[in-house]
N, C-alpha and C positions, 0 to 999 in steps of 0.2 A: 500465561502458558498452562500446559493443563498438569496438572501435580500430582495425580491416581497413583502415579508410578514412587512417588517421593513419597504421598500418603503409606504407602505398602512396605517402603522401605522402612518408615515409623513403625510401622506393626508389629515387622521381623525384627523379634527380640531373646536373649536367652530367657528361656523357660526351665529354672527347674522343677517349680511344681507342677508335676508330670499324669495326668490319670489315664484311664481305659474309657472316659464320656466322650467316644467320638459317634458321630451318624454314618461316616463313610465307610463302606468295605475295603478291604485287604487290598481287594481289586483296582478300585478306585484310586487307594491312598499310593499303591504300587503303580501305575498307569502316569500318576501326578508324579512320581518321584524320576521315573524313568521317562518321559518329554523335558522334563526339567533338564536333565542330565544334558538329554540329545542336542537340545537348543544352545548350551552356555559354548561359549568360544575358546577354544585350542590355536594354539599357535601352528600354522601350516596343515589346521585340520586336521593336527594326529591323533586327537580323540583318545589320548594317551588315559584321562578316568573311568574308574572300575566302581562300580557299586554293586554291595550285596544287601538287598531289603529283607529284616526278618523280622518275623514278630512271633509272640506267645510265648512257648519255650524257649525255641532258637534264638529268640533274641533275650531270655531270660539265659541263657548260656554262654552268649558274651561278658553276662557281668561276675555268673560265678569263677568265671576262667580268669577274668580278674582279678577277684578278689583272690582266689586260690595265689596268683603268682605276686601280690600283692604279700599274701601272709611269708611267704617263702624271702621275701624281700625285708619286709618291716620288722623291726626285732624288739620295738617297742611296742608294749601290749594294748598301754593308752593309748598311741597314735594310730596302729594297725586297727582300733574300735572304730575309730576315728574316720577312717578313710573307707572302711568296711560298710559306715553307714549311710557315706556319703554313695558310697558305686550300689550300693543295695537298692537307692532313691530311684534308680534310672529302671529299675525291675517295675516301677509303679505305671510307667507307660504303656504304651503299646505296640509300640518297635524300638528296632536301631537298623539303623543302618552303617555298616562299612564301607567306607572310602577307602580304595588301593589306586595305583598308580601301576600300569603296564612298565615296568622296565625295559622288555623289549621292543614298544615301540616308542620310548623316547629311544634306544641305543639306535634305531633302524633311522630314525628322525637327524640324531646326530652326523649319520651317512650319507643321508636323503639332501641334507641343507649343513656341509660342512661348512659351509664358509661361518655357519653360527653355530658351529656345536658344543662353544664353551659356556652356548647362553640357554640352548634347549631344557636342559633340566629345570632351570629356573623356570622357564615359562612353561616349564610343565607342572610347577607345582601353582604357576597363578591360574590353569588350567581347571587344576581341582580347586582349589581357593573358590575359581567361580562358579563350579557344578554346585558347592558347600553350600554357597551363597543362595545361588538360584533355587537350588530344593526349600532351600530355608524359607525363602519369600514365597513359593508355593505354596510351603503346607501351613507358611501364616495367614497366608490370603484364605485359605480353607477353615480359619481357626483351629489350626494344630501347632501344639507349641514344641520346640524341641531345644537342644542346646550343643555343644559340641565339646568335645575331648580325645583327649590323645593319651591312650595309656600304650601306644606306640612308642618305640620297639617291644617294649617288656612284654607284650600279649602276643605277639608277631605268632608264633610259633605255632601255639598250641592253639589260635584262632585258624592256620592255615590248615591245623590237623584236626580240627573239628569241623570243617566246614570245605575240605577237599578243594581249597585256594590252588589257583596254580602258582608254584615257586616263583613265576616272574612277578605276579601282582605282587605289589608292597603297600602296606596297609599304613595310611596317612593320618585315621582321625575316624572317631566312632561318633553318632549323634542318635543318642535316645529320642522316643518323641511319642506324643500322646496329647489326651487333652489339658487346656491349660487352665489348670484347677489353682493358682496364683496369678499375678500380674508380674510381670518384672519389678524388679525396683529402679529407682532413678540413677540418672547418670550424669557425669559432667562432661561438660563439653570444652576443648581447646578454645582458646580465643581464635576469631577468624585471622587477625592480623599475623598469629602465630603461625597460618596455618596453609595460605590462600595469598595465591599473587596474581592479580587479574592485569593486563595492559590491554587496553583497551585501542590504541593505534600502531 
């Protein structure tokens, strides 16, 4: 069988060593991020994820709004360093992008197809789970590393007020990205037995 697709899955990896060494334009790396979106599958087609791609400052301004609402939270001075240095890291990139979630058209979906509307939210979030997924194996097939986080809700606010979000989007997960000036590190893996039940007739 042909494995490209399993090779690329290997690829896609978290990256935090993050830099500014990439070859591709704004243009380009926005055009890659946005067919990725468009391609990954929705449940009933409701195309319920939201993506905002920003780089330079704008995307240097999701992490100080962070860190801002970060310091207002942490009360220890060790840990608030701490954490200050780690969301600082993601400034070393070259974007982020925000993941939001239409609210209104999962509640329209809920209407559209009651007979499952205890289940639409759910699969509106494996929805964005696979838009996440998909950019991610994009922008590794391009050699761009990125990683993913969630300082969701805490940032909700003042990321909608900086950046003229509409109140329905609801903001799922930020993913810095840039060039990948580290490798990941290793990982373990479950046992398959643990893991995997194949019947074969």
């Amino acid at each position: 069988m042909n494995n490209s697709f399993i090779d690329l899955m290997k690829k896609r990896r978290t990256i935090y060593a993050l830099g500014k060494n990439v070859s591709q334009s704004k243009e380009e790396i926005s055009t890659v991020i946005k067919e990725a979106v468009k391609e990954s599958p929705t449940a009933f087609n409701n195309q319920s994820t939201r993506a905002v791609i920003l780089f330079g400052d704008s995307s240097d301004r999701v992490w100080d709004i962070t860190i801002d609402v970060l310091r207002g939270i942490i009360k220890d001075d060790a840990a608030f360093e701490q954490s200050k240095q780690r969301v600082s890291s993601f400034k070393n990139g070259i974007g982020t992008i925000l993941y939001f979630t239409d609210s209104n058209d999962v509640e329209q979906s809920k209407k559209d197809f009651a007979m499952y509307a205890d289940n639409i939210y759910d699969w509106s979030e494996q929805g964005i789970g696979s838009a996440q997924y998909s950019v991610w194996a994009a922008l590794a097939s391009n050699n761009i590393g990125a990683n993913i986080q969630h300082y969701n809700p805490i940032i909700d606010d003042k990321i909608k007020e900086a950046f003229d979000i509409p109140e329905n989007w609801v903001l799922r997960a930020e993913m810095p990205f840039g060039s990948i000036e580290n490798p990941a590190g290793g990982r373990s893996e479950m046992n398959d037995d643990d893991r995997f039940k194949v019947f074969e007739n």
